[in-house]
C-alpha positions, 0 to 999 in steps of 0.5 A, spaced: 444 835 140 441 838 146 441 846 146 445 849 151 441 855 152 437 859 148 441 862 143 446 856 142 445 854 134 450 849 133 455 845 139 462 842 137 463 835 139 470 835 143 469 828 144 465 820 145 465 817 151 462 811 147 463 806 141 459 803 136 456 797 140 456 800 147 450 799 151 449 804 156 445 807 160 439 814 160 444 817 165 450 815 161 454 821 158 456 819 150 460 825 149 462 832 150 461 838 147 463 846 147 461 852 145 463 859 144 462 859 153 462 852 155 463 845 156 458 840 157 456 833 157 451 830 153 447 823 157 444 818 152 438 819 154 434 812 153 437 805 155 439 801 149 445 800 145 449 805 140 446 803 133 451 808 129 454 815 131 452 820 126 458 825 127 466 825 128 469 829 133 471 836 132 464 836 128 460 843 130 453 840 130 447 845 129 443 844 135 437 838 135 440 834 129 442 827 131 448 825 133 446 818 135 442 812 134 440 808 139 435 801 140 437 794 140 443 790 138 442 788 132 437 793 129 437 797 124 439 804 125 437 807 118 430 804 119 429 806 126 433 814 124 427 814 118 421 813 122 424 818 127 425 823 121 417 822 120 415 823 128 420 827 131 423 826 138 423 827 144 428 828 150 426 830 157 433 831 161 436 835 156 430 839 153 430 837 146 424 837 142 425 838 133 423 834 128 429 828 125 431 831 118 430 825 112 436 820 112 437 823 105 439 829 107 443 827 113 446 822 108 448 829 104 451 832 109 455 826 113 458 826 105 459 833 104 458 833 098 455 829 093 456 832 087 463 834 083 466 840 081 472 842 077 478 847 080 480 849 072 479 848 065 485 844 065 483 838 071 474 839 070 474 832 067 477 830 075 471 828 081 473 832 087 467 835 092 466 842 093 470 843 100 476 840 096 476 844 090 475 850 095 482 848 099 486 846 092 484 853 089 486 857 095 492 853 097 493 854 089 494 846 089 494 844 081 491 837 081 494 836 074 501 836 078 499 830 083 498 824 079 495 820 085 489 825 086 489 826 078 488 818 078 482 817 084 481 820 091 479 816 098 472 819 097 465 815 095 467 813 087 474 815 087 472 822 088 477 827 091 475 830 098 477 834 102 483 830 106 486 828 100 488 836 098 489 836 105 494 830 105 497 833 099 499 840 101 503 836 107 508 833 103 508 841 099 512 846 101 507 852 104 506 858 100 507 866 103 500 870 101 503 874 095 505 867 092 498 864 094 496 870 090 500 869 083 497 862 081 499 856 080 506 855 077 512 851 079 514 850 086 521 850 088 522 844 094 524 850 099 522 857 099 526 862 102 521 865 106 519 864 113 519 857 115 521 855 108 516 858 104 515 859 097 516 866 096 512 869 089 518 871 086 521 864 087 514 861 085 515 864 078 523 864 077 523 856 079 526 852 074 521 846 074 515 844 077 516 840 083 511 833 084 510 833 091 510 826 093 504 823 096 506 818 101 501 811 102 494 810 100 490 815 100 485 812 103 490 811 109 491 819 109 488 822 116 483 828 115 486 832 119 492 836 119 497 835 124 496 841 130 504 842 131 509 841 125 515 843 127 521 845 121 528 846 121 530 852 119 534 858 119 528 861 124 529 855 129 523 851 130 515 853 128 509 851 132 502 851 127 496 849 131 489 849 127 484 854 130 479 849 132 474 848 137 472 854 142 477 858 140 475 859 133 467 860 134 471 866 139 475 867 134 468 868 129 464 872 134 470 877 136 471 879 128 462 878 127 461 883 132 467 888 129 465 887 122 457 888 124 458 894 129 460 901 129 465 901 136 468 907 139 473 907 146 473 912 150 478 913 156 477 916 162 479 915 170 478 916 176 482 917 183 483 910 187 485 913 194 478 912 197 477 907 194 483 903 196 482 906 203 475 902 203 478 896 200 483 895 206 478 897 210 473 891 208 479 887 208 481 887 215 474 887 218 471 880 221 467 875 218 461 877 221 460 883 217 461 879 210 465 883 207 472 881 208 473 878 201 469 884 198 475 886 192 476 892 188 473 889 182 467 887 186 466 895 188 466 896 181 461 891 179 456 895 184 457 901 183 456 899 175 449 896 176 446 902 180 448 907 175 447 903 168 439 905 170 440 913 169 442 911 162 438 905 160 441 907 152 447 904 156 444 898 158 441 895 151 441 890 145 441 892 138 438 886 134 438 889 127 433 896 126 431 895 133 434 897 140 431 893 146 433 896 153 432 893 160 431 895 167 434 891 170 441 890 169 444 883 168 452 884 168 456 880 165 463 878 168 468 877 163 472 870 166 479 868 163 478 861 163 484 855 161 479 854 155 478 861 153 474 867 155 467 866 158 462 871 160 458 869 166 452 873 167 450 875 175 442 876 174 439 881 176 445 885 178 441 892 180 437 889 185 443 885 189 446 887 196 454 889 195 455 882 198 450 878 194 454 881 187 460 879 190 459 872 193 455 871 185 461 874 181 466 869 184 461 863 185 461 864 176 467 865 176 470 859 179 465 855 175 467 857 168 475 855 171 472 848 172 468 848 165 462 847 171 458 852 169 451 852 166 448 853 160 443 859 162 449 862 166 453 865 160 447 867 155 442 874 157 447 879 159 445 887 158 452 890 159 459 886 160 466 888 165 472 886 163 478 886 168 485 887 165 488 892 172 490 885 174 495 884 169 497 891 169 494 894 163 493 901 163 489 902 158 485 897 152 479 897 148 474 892 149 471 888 143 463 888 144 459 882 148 454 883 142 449 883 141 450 888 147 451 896 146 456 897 151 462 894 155 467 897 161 473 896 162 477 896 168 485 898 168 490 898 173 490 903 178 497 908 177 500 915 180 498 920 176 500 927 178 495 932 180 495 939 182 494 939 189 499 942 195 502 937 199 505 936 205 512 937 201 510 944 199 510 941 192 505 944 188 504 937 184 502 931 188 502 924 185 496 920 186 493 913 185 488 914 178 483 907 176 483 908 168 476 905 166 475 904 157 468 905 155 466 901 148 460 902 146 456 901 138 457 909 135 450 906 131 446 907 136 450 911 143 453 918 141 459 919 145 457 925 149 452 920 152 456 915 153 462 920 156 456 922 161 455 915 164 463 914 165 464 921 168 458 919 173 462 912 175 468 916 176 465 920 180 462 915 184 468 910 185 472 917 187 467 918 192 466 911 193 465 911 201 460 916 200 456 912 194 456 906 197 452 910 203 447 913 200 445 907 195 444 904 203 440 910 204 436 910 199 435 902 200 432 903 207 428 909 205 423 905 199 
């Protein structure tokens, strides 16, 4: 598995391009892979014929681990992956260089367990993995109430894996939280909670245990849960999907860097006039000028990436006990993408030109929504935008781009009164406001510093033509 950029520590394969047996070429693509930011597509490498596939699909493989054998027809893959395992190896497209871990740790992990363990007292005498034992005791799954997984698994030696509990709850009604939570007990064919669901009280007052019924061989059942079950039930139809894949390592960071920061927002906004003033006067400029493609949100960027370097606590990393910061600004840019949200980094935003930012943020972001951007383009950044004014939003909080200290958010422009004489003899005026959510680490940025960087990019943005000029001014003088 090749490293997509230098923090990526495991990516999941989304899918082979190949089979046991193909012959391929060094350029031809084996697989695709994903991570938390991107897809992308794994060459073989060597020419030769694939000996043996190590991991399935939907696998999430630490970076460096084999994931094929690749040599001669007729070799044998176990001989060649043990001698690798003694001199490492060695990838030169893709950058890769470790060392092959031993077949019999490898054989420990393709197996998940070699070991087995009880769920209860009652059934310690039965073979089961870890992972299935895990599954059974949360989903409050008696073994000794399914005879087909009390007499074998599908597992090596009988053994009850994983997709056997998975095969089992299938054909078991599902359990609410609360009846999860009681224990095992006599389950009822039908619950009367949403989509059928066993209630905990229907759970215990149920006049007799229910068997589920195992359909067909074991070792026929899939190991993976069906994405969409449909039920008929009073609700109407119910779609469960599996969080899987990309959206489940978004799922894992977005909650990781909540549980491992202390995040606090504030609000604030400024007035748009100038700035939409500016923005259409840009809009209706000649080409040669270079700035008739130049939006709102890239006016935004600009004026971020000058003002992050007067409070450099803004533009930082908190990795453990330390602080990091940095001079220059490396702005990630917030993408809604088909797959998921991708942070594409413009390098070195600090030092662009207004056109430059502007021409690099869409150039990202077009790469991110055809899954073409590359690994270091999404890894490095020192402060994140998001961008929700689009849709409306008027106001949200921003989940940290860890390990990063702050993040912006940009909301939709919307009247607001101000106490001004207008033309009407009115002495309350409806202007348009930009509202910006600041969320920063409270670990290591105090609110009072924090409020003085957005209250010094609302001044900017309200004055936004006079900004712009002199950052130009202060350009020509050094």
């Amino acid at each position: 598995m090749p490293r997509q950029g230098n923090t990526v520590e495991s990516c999941i394969i989304t899918g082979w391009k190949v089979k046991e047996g193909d012959k391929v070429s060094a350029q031809t693509v084996v697989c695709e892979v994903e991570t938390d930011k991107a897809a992308f597509e794994v060459p073989a490498g060597e020419a030769g014929t694939i000996l043996k596939i190590l991991h399935a699909q939907s696998d999430d493989v630490p970076v460096l681990e084999p994931i094929a054998v690749i040599g001669t027809a007729g070799e044998d893959w176990q001989a060649a992956l043990a001698a690798a395992s003694t001199q490492g190896i060695s990838h030169e497209d893709t950058k890769v260089q470790g060392t092959v871990p031993a077949l019999e740790s490898l054989s420990v992990n393709l197996h998940a367990s070699v070991t087995s363990a009880p769920v209860s007292e009652a059934n310690s005498e039965i073979s089961i993995s870890p992972r299935a034992r895990n599954l059974a005791e949360k989903e409050a799954l008696p073994l000794e109430s399914v005879p087909a997984l009390a007499a074998a698994g599908s597992g090596p030696g009988g053994r009850i894996i994983e997709r056997d509990i998975s095969a089992a709850l299938q054909n078991r009604p599902g359990l609410t939280a609360a009846a999860r939570a009681a224990g095992t007990g006599t389950i009822p064919q039908a619950g009367s909670g949403i989509g059928g669901r066993v209630t905990a009280a229907e759970l215990s007052t149920s006049p007799g245990t229910v068997e589920p019924s195992v359909r067909g061989s074991l070792g026929e059942v899939s190991g993976v849960l069906a994405s969409q079950q449909q039920l008929l039930t009073g609700e109407g139809k119910i779609t469960e999907t599996p969080i899987k894949g990309i959206r489940k390592i978004i799922s894992d960071r977005m909650h990781q860097s909540l549980s491992e920061s202390a995040q606090f927002t504030l609000n604030a906004s400024a007035p748009a006039q100038k700035l939409q003033d500016l923005r259409s006067r840009m809009k209706n400029s000649t080409e040669e000028t270079g700035l008739s493609k130049i939006t709102i949100n890239d006016l935004i960027l600009f004026a971020v990436s000058r003002i992050l370097p007067q409070f450099p606590f803004m533009n930082a990393h908190k990795t453990g006990g330390t602080l990091k910061t940095f001079e220059r600004v490396h702005l990630g840019l917030a993408v809604d993408t088909p797959r998921g949200l991708v942070v594409p980094v413009i390098r070195n935003a600090s030092l662009l030109s207004l056109t430059q930012i502007s021409s690099e943020a869409k150039r990202l972001a077009a790469a991110c929504q055809n899954s073409s951007v590359k690994p270091d383009e999404i890894y490095g950044s020192t402060f994140t935008v998001t961008n929700l004014g689009s849709l409306g939003i008027t106001s949200f909080t921003p989940i940290l781009n860890a390990p990063e200290v702050a993040i912006l958010g940009v909301c939709a422009i919307e009247l607001k009164p101000t106490a001004a004489a207008c033309d009407c003899g009115s002495s309350v005026c409806f202007e348009p406001h930009i509202g910006f959510s600041l969320t920063i680490n409270h670990q290591v940025v105090d609110g009072a510093p924090a409020a003085r960087f957005l209250k010094a990019l609302c001044e900017a943005v309200a004055e936004i033509d006079l900004f712009l000029a002199n950052q130009e001014s202060v350009c020509t003088t050094q």
